[in-house]
Short mmCIF file of the C-alpha atoms (twelve columns), coordinates in Angstrom:
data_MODEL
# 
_entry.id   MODEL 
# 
loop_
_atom_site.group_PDB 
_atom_site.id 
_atom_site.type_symbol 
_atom_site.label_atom_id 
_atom_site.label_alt_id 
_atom_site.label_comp_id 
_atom_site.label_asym_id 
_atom_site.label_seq_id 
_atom_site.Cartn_x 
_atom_site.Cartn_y 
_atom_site.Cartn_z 
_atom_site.pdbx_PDB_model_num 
ATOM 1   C CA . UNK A 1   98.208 57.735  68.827 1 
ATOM 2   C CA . UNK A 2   96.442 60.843  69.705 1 
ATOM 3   C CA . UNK A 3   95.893 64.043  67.145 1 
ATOM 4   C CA . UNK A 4   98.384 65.938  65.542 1 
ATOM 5   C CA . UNK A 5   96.723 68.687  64.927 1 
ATOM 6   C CA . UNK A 6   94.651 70.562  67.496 1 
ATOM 7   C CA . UNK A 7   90.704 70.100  67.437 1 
ATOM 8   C CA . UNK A 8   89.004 72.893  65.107 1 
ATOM 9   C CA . UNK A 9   87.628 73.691  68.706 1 
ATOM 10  C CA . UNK A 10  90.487 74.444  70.185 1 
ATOM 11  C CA . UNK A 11  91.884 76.793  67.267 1 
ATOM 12  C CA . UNK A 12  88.312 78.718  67.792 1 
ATOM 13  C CA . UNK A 13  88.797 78.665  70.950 1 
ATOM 14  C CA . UNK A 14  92.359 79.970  70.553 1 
ATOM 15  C CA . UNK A 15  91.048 82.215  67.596 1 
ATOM 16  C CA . UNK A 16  88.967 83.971  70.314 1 
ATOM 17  C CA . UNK A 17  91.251 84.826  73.089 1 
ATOM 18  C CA . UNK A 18  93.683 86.390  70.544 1 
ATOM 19  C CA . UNK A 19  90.425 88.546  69.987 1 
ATOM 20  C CA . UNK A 20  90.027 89.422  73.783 1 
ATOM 21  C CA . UNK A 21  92.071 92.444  73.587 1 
ATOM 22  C CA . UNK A 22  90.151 93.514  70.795 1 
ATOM 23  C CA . UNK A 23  86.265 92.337  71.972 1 
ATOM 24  C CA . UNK A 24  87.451 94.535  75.563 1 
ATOM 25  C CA . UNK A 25  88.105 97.748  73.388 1 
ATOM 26  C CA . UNK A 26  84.556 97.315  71.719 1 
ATOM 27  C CA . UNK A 27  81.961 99.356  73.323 1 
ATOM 28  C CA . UNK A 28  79.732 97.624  75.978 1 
ATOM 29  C CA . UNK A 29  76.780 97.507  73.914 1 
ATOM 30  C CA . UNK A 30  78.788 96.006  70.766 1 
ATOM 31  C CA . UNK A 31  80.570 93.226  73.300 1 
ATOM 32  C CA . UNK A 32  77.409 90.487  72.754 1 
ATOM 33  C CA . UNK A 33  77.102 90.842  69.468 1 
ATOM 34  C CA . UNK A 34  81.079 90.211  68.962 1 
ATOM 35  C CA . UNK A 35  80.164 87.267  71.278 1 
ATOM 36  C CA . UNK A 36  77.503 85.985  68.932 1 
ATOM 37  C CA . UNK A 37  79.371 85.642  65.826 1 
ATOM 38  C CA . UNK A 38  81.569 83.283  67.747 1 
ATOM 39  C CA . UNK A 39  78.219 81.892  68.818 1 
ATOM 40  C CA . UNK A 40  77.722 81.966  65.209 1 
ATOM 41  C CA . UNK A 41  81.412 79.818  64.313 1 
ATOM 42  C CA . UNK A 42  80.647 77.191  66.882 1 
ATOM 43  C CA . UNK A 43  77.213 76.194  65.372 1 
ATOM 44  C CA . UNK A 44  79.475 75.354  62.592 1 
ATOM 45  C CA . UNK A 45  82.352 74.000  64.601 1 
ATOM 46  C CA . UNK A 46  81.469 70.264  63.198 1 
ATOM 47  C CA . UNK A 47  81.825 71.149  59.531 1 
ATOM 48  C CA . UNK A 48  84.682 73.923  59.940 1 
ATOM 49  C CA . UNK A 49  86.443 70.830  61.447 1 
ATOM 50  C CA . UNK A 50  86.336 68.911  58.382 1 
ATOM 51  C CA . UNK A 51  87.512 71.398  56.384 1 
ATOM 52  C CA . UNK A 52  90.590 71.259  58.516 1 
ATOM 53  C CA . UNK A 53  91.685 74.716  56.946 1 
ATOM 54  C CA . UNK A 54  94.974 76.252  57.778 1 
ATOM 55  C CA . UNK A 55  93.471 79.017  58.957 1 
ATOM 56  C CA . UNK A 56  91.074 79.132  61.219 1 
ATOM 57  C CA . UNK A 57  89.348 82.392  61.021 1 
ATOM 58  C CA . UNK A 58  88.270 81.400  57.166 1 
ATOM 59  C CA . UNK A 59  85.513 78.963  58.358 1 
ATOM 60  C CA . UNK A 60  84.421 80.797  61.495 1 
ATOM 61  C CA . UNK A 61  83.978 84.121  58.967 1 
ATOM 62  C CA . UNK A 62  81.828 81.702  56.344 1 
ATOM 63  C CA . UNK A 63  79.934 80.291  59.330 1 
ATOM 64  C CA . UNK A 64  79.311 83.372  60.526 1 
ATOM 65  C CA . UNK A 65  77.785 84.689  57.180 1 
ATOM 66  C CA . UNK A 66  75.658 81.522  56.810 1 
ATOM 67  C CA . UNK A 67  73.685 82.409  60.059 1 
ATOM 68  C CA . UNK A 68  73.364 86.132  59.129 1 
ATOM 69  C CA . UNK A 69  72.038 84.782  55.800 1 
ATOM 70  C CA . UNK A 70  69.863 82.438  57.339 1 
ATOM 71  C CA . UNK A 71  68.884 85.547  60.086 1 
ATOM 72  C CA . UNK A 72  68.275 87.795  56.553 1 
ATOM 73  C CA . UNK A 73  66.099 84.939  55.101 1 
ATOM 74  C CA . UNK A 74  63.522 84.253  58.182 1 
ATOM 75  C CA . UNK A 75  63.622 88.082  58.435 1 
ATOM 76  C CA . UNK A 76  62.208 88.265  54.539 1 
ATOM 77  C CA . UNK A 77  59.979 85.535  55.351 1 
ATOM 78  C CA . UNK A 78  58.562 87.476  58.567 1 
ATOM 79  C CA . UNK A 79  58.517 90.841  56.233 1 
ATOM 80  C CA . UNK A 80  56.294 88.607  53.414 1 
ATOM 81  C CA . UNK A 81  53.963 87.424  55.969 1 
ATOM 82  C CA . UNK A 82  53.334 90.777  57.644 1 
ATOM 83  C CA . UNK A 83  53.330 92.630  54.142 1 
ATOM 84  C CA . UNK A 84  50.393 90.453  53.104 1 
ATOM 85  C CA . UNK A 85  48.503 90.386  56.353 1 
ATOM 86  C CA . UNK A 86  48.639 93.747  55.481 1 
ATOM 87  C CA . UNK A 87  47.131 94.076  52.001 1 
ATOM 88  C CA . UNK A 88  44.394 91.440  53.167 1 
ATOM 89  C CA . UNK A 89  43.167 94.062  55.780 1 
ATOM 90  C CA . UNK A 90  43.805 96.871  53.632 1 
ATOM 91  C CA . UNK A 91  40.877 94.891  50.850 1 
ATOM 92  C CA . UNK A 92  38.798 93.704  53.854 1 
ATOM 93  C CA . UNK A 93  38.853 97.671  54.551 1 
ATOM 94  C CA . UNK A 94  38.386 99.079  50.986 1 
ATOM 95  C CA . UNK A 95  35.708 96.085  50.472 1 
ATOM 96  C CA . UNK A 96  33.945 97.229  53.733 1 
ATOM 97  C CA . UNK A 97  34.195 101.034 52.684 1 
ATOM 98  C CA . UNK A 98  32.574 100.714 49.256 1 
ATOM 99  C CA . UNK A 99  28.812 100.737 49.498 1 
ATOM 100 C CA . UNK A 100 28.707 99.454  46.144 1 
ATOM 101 C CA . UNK A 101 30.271 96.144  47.104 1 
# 
């Protein structure tokens, strides 16, 4: 017997072309960015599935904050690094400067 209901890729699918009208009325420079949070959705497509929610758009909206948070997180992580790179060569410099060291 095949599937009842249709594949959560399908209703994404679906999901987006009801959003065509919508992504063609954003401004050119905003169009790949609406294209990556549904970038976003389908990395997700496997456990949004599961879920098998009612409504589609619920999943795809969590899935699309989970890679913004994981975006936010290697974005901290890249501002730690480079913040103590930083202090390191601002010591090296003070160190260097002080002719009492």
């Amino acid at each position: 017997m095949g599937r009842t209901n249709p594949t959560y890729r399908d209703a994404l699918r679906a999901l987006e072309e009801r959003w065509a009208d919508f992504r063609r009325a954003l401004r050119r420079r905003d169009q790949p960015r609406f294209d990556r949070l549904f970038e976003y959705a389908r990395e997700h497509a496997d456990a949004s599935g599961l879920l098998n929610h009612r409504n589609p758009l619920l999943p795809a909206l969590l899935s699309i904050d989970l890679e913004q948070e994981a975006r936010l997180d290697e974005y901290e992580q890249r501002l730690e690094t480079l913040e103590a790179a930083l202090d390191e060569r601002d010591d090296r410099e003070d160190t260097a400067c002080d002719p009492e060291a």
